[in-house]
N, C-alpha and C positions, 0 to 999 in steps of 0.2 A: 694561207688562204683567208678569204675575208666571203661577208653575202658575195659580193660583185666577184669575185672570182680572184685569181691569185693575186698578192699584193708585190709590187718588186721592191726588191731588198734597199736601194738608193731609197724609195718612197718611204719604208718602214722604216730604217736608219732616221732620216730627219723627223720621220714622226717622234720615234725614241731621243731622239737629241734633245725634242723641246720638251718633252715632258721631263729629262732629264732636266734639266734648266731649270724646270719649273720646280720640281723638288728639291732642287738642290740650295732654292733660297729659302727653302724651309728649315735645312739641317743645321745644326750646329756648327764650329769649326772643327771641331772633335771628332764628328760622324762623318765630316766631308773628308776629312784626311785619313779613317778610316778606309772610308768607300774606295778612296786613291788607291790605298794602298791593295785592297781585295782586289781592285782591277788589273791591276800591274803586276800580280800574282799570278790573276789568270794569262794576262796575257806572256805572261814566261812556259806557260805550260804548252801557250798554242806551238808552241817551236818544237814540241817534242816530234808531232809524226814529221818534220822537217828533214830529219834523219832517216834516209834510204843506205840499204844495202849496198855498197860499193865494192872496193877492192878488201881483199883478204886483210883480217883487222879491222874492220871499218861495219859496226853492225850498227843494223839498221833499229827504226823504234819498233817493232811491234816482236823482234829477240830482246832490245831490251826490256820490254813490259812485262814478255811471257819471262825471263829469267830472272825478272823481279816478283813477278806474281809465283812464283816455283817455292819462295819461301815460304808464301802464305798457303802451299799446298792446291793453288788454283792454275787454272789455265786462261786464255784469250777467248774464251768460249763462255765462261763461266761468268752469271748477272754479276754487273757491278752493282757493291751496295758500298754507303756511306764507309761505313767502317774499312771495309777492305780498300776501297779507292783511297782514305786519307792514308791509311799504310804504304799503298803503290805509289804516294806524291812523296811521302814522308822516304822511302828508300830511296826515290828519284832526286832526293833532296830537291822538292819543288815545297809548293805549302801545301799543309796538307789540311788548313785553314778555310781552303775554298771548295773541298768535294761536297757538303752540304750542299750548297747554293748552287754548282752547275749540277747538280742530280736533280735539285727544284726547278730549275733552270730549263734544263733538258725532259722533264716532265711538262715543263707548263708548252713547251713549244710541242710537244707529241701530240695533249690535248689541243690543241688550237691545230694541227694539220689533220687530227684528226676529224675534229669538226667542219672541216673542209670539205675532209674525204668524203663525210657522210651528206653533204648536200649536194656534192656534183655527183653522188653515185660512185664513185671511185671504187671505195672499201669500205666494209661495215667499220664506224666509225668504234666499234666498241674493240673489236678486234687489233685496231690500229693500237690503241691507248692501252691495250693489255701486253700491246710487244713486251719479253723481256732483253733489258739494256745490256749486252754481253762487254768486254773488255775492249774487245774487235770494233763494237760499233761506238764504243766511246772514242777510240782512238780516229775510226773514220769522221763524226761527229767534229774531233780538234780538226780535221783536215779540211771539212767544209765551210769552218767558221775560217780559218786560216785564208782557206781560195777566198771568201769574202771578203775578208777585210785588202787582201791584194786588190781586188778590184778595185777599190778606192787610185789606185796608181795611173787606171786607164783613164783618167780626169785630167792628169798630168801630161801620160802621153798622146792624150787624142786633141789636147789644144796646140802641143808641139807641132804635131804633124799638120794640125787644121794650118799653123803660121811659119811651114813649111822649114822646119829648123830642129837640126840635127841636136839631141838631146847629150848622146856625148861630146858633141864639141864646144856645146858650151860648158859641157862640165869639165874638161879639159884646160879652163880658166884659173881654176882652183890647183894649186899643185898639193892639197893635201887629199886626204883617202876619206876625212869625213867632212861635212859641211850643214852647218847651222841653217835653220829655215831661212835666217834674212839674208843673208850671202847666196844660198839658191833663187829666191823671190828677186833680187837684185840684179843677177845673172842672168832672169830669163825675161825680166822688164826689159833689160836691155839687147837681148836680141828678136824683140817683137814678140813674145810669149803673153796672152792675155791671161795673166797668172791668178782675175779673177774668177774664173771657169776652171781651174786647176784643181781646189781644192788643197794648198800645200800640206793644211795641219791634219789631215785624214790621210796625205802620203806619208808624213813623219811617224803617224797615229799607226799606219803598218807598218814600218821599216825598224821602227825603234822600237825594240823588246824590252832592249835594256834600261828603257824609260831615262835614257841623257836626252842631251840638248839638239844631238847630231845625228846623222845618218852617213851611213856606208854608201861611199860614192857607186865601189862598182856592184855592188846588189843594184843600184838604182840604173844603172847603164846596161847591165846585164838582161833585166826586166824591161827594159825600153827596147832590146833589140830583139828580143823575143816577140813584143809587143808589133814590131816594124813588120817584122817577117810575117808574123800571124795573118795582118790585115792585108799586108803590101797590094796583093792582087784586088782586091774588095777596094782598097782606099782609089788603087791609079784608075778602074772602072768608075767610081762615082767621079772623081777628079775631072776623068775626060769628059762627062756626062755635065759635070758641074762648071765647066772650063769659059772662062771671060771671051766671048764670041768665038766660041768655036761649033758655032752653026749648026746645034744641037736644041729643037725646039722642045720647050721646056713643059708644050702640051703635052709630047706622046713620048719621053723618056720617062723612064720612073726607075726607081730603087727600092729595092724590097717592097713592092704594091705602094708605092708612093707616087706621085707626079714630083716631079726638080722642083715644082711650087715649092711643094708640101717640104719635102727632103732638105731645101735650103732653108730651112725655118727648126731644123730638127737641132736641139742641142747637141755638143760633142756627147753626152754621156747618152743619147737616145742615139744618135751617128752611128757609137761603137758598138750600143745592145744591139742592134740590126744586124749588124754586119755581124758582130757574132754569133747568131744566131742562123745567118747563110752561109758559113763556115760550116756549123755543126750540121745543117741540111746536108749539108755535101759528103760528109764525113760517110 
C-alpha cells in the first residue's frame, strides 16, 4: 500500500531493482558476494512449501515442518521466533543464516500493509502490526513470495501468445531437458518472439533455485500450458475483438472498461493483469 493506494508488485519490483543498483555500487566486493550468497539461500527455502501431499510416501511441507518443529516441542500454530526458525532451517538442512533477516523482512512489510490498512480504513493499523507470525503463516508467506516471483514467467508467455507461437514447440528445438538463457533468447528471436518484453533474466530469476546457468525445460512448458489454458477464452475474445478488419469498431468494443483504442496500447504485462483479473471476477 502506498498514499495513492495499492502499489503492483511489477512496479515495486523495478522500483526495488534500482535501488538495488544503486547500493550495490556502494558495496564492497566482499559484501556483494555476501548479499549473493544470503539471496540464493533464501531463495532455496522458497521451494520448500513447493512440496504438496501426494501419493502414499510423498509428504507434503507443512508434515515436514510440523515433524521438524516436534523436536523443538512446538507445533505450526506456534510464533515463529529467530532462534526456533534458524533450528527448523538448520534441521531442514537449509541456512539457518537467513531467519534473522526474513523475520526483519516480514516485519518491515506487516508495517508498511499496515500503514496502508490504516489510511484506507481497512483495519486498525495497530492491530495489524501486532499479528503474531505463527509457523503456518510463515510457510503461507514462502508461498506468496514464490506465486510472485512465477509471475515474472507471464512476460514470457504473454509475448508468445501476443506473436502467436507455440512455446513448446519451439522448445522442442533443443533436444536437451535444460537450456541456457542465450539458446532460449535465440530460439524465440527466431520464431518471431519479441524477447524484448519477455523479460528472460526474471524467468531464469524464477525457475532457477539451484542458482546454475540453466533452466528445466519441462517446468518451463508445463507453466506455459497452464498459462494457455488459463487465458485461452479471455485471449480468443480480445483476439476476435482485436482482429486485422474484422469489422469490429474499435469505438464501442472494449475489454475490461477499456475502448480497442485504449486496450491496443496496453502492454503484454498490463494485457495479462486484466485478464487475470476477469478470471478471478468470474471465479
Amino acid at each position: 500500500p502506498s498514499q495513492m493506494g495499492a502499489v503492483k508488485y511489477r512496479d515495486f519490483h523495478r522500483c526495488i531493482e534500482r535501488l538495488d543498483q544503486q547500493r550495490l555500487h556502494r558495496k564492497t566486493r566482499v559484501e556483494v558476494q555476501a548479499l549473493e550468497e544470503a539471496r540464493s539461500n533464501i531463495r532455496a527455502i522458497l521451494e520448500l512449501p513447493a512440496q504438496v501431499d501426494g501419493p502414499p510416501g510423498q509428504v507434503g511441507s507443512e508434515a515436514i515442518v510440523a515433524a521438524a518443529l516436534q523436536r523443538q516441542a512446538l507445533t505450526l500454530q506456534d510464533q515463529t521466533e529467530v532462534h526456533s526458525l534458524e533450528q527448523l532451517l538448520h534441521d531442514l538442512h537449509l541456512s539457518p543464516e537467513v531467519a534473522a533477516p526474513m523475520l526483519q523482512w516480514h516485519h518491515a512489510l506487516r508495517q508498511c500493509s499496515a500503514g496502508g490498512a490504516a489510511r484506507s480504513g481497512a483495519r486498525c493499523a495497530a492491530e495489524r502490526e501486532d499479528e503474531v507470525l505463527t509457523f503456518k503463516d510463515w510457510l503461507h508467506f514462502l508461498r506468496s513470495a514464490k506465486a510472485l516471483l512465477l509471475s515474472h514467467l507471464e512476460s514470457l508467455f504473454g509475448a508468445c501468445v501476443r506473436a502467436k507461437v507455440d512455446l513448446e514447440e519451439v522448445l522442442t528445438e533443443s533436444s536437451e531437458r535444460l537450456i541456457n538463457l542465450e539458446t532460449l533468447e535465440t530460439l524465440l528471436k527466431k520464431s518471431g518472439v519479441a524477447v524484448e518484453t519477455a523479460n528472460l533474466p526474471l524467468v531464469f530469476e524464477a525457475l532457477n533455485a539451484a542458482g546454475s546457468q540453466r533452466i528445466f525445460i519441462p517446468e518451463l512448458v508445463r507453466g506455459f500450458q497452464v498459462f494457455r489454458q488459463r487465458f485461452s477464452k479471455l485471449i480468443g475474445g480480445l483476439a476476435q475483438r482485436l482482429g486485422e478488419g474484422g469489422g469490429v469498431s474499435s469505438s464501442c468494443s472494449s475489454f475490461g472498461g477499456l475502448s480497442l483504442r485504449a486496450a491496443q496500447k496496453l502492454t503484454v504485462e498490463e494485457l495479462f493483469e486484466r485478464a487475470s483479473k476477469r478470471v478471478g471476477a468470474r471465479k
